[in-house]
C-alpha positions as CSV (number, residue, x, y, z in Angstrom):
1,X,0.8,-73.9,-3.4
2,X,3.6,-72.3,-1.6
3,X,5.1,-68.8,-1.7
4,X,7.9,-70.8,-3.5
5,X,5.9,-72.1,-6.3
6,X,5.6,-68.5,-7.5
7,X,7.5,-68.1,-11.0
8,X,7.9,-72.2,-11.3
9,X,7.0,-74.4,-14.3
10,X,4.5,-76.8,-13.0
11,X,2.5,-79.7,-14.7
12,X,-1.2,-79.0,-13.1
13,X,-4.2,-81.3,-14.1
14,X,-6.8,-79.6,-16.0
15,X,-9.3,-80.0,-13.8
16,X,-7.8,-78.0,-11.3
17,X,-8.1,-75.1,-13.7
18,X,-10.3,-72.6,-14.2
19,X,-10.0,-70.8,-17.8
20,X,-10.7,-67.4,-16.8
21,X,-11.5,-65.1,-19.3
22,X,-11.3,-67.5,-22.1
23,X,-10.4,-67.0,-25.4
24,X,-12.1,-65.2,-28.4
25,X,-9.8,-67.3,-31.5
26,X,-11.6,-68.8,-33.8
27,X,-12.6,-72.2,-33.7
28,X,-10.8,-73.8,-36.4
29,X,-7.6,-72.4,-35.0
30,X,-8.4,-74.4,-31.7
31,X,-9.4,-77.1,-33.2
32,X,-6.3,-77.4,-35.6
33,X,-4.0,-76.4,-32.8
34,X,-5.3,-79.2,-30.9
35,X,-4.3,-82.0,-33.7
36,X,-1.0,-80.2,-33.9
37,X,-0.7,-80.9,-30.4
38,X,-2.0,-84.6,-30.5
39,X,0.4,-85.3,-33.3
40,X,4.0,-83.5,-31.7
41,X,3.3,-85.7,-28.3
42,X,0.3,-83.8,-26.5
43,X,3.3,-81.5,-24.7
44,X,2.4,-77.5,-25.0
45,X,6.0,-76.2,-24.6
46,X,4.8,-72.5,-24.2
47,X,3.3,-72.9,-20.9
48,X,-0.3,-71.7,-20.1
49,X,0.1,-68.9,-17.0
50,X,-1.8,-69.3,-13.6
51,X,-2.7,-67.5,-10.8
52,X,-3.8,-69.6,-7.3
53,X,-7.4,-69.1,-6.5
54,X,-7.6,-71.6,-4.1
55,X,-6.0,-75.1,-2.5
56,X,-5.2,-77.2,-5.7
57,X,-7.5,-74.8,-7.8
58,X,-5.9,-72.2,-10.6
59,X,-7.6,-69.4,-12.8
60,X,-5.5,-69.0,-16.1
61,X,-4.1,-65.0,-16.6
62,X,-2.4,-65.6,-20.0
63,X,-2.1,-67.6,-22.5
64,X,-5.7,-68.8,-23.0
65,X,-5.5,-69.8,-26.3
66,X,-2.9,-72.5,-25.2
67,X,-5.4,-73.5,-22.7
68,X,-8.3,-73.6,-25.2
69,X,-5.9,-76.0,-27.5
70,X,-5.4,-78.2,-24.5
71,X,-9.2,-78.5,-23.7
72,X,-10.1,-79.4,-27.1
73,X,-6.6,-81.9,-27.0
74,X,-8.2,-83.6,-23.8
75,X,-5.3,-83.5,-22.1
76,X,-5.1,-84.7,-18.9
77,X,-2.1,-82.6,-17.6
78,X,-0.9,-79.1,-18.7
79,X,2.1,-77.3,-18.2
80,X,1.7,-74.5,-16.3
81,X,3.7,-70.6,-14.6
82,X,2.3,-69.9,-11.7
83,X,2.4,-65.8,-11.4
84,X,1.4,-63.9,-8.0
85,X,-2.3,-62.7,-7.8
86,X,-1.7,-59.4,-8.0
87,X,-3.8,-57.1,-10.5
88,X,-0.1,-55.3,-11.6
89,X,0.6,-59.1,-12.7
90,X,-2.3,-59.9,-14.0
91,X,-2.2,-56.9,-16.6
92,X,1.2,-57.3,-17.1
93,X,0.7,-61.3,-17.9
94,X,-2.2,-60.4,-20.6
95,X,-0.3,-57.4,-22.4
96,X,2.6,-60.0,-22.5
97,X,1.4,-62.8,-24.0
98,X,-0.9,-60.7,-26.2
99,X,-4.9,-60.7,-24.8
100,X,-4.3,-56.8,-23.5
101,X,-3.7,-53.8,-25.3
102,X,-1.0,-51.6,-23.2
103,X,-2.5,-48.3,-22.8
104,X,-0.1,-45.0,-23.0
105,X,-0.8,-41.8,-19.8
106,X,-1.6,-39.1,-22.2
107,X,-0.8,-36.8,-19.2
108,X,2.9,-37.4,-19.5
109,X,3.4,-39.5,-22.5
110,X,6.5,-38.4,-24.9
111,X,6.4,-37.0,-28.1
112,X,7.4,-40.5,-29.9
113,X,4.8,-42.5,-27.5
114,X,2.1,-40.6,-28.6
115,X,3.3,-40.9,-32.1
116,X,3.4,-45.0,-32.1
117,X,0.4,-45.4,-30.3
118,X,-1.7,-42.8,-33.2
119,X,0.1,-44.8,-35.5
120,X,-1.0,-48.4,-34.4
121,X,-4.8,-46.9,-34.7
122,X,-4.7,-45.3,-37.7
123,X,-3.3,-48.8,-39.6
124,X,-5.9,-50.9,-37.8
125,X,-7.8,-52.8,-40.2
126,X,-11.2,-50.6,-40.7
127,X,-9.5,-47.5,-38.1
128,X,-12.0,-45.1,-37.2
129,X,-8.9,-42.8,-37.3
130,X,-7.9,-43.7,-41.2
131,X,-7.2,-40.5,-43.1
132,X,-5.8,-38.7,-40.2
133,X,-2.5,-37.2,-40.7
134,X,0.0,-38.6,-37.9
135,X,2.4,-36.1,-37.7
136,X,-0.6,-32.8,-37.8
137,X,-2.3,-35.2,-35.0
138,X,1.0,-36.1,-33.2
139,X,2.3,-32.4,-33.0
140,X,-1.2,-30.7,-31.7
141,X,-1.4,-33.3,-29.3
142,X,1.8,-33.4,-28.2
143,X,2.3,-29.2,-28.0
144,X,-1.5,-29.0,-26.0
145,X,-1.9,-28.6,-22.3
146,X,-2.7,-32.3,-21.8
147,X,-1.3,-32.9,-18.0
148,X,-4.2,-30.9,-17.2
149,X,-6.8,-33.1,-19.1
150,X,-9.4,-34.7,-17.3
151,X,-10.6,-36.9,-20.1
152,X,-9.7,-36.9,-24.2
153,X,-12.4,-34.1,-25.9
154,X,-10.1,-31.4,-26.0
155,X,-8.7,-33.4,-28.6
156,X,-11.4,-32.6,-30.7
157,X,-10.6,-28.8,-30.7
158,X,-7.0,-29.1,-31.7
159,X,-8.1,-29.4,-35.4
160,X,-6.0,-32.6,-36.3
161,X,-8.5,-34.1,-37.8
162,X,-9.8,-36.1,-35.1
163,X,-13.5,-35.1,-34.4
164,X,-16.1,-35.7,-31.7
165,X,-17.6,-39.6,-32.0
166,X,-16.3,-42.5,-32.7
167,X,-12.4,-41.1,-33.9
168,X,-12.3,-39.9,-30.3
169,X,-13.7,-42.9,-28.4
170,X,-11.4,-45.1,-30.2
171,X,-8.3,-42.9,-28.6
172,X,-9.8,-44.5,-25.5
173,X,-8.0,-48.4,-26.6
174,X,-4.3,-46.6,-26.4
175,X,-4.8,-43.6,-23.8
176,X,-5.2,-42.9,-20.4
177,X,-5.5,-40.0,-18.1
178,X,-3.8,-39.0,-14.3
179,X,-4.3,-34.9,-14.7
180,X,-2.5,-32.5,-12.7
181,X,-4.6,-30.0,-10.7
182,X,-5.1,-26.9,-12.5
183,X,-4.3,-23.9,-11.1
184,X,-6.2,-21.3,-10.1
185,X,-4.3,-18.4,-11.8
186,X,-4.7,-19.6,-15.9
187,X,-3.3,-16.7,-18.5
188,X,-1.8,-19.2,-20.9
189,X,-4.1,-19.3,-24.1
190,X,-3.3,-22.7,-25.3
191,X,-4.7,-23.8,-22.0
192,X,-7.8,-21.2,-21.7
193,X,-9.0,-22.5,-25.5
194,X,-9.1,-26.0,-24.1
195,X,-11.7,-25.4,-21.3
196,X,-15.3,-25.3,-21.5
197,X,-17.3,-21.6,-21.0
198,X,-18.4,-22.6,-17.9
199,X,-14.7,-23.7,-16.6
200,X,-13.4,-19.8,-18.0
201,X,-16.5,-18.1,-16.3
202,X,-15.0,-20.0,-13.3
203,X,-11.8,-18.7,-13.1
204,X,-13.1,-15.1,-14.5
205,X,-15.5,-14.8,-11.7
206,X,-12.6,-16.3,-8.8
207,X,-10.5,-13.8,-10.4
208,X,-13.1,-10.7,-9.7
209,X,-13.0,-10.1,-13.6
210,X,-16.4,-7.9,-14.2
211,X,-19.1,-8.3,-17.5
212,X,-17.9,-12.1,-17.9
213,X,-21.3,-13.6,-17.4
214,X,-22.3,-12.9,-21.1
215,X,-19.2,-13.0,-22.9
216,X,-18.6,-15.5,-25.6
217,X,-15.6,-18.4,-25.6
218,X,-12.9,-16.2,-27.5
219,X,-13.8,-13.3,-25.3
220,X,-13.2,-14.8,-22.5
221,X,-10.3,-16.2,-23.1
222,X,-9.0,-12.7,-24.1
223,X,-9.7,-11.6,-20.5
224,X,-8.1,-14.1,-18.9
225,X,-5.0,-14.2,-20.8
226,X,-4.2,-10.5,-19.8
């Protein structure tokens, strides 16, 4: 393949194919696809999408289930994208056509982006996150000190009704992290409540603050917000 072939429809044999990841649908679905195929004249007019991964050799990137459906057609010939290999295209091809969940930077993320992304979890079929108010959740979030967040627990302190466990880890399918550095000189209380009681005996004891070593969480945080 040349540099040209990038972004072109092409009609590849399916031996020359390697399915990739694969597909998790169910078998039935495959299997009726398949005759549905057969019967409309054995042509999939959404194309399956391809990366090269050698001479006359491709690894499909998206669409599997239209590959799967081919398989199980035994066709001889499928019709084929071919993307670039690069891993931006590759997760851009499987949120696309559907096999990757897009994931939103909590760091920056807007007010309404966090909002839709709570939203999707908490009306998932069987949500870890079901009778969790969106807009208490979305406002706490939103108004918190997240840029400096190096991973999603402080989320559990905001009271908004997600806790420790599993309504935290599932957070993980929609959010990301890239936190800012956090600076040494910390007085602003939303930001001191968020950090551990090692993390504000840090700062006390860089600050030359005297009598931390024993002081409880909401002390501390007194101290340093002077």
């Amino acid at each position: 393949m040349s540099l040209s072939d990038v972004g072109n429809l092409m009609c590849l044999y399916m031996h020359e194919i390697n399915p990739g990841k694969g597909t998790d649908a169910p078998e039935f679905l495959i299997k009726a696809g398949a005759k549905a195929l057969v019967e409309s004249g054995s042509r999939n007019w959404v194309p399956v999408i391809v990366k090269e991964i050698g001479e006359d050799r491709y690894e499909v990137i998206g669409n599997s289930f239209i590959y799967a459906i081919a398989e199980e057609a035994g066709l001889e010939r499928v019709w084929c994208i071919i993307a670039d290999e690069s891993e931006k295209t590759l997760e851009l091809t499987r949120i696309l056509t559907g096999e990757s969940i897009p994931k939103v930077n909590l760091s920056t993320a807007t007010r309404d982006e966090i909002q839709a992304a709570l939203q999707y979890l908490i009306e998932k079929p069987n949500s870890e996150l079901k009778g969790v108010k969106l807009a208490i959740a979305t406002n706490r979030i939103d108004e918190a000190p997240r840029k400096y967040w190096k991973n999603l627990e402080p989320i559990a302190t905001l009271k908004c009704g997600i806790t420790k466990g599993k309504k935290l880890n599932a957070l993980k399918e929609v959010f990301y992290l890239s936190p800012e550095q956090m600076p040494e000189a910390i007085a602003d209380i939303k930001i001191l409540n968020t950090l551990t009681v090692a993390q504000l005996k840090d700062i006390a004891k860089k600050r030359g603050i005297s009598g931390y070593n024993k002081k409880k969480k909401q002390d501390l945080v007194e101290m340093l917000s002077v």
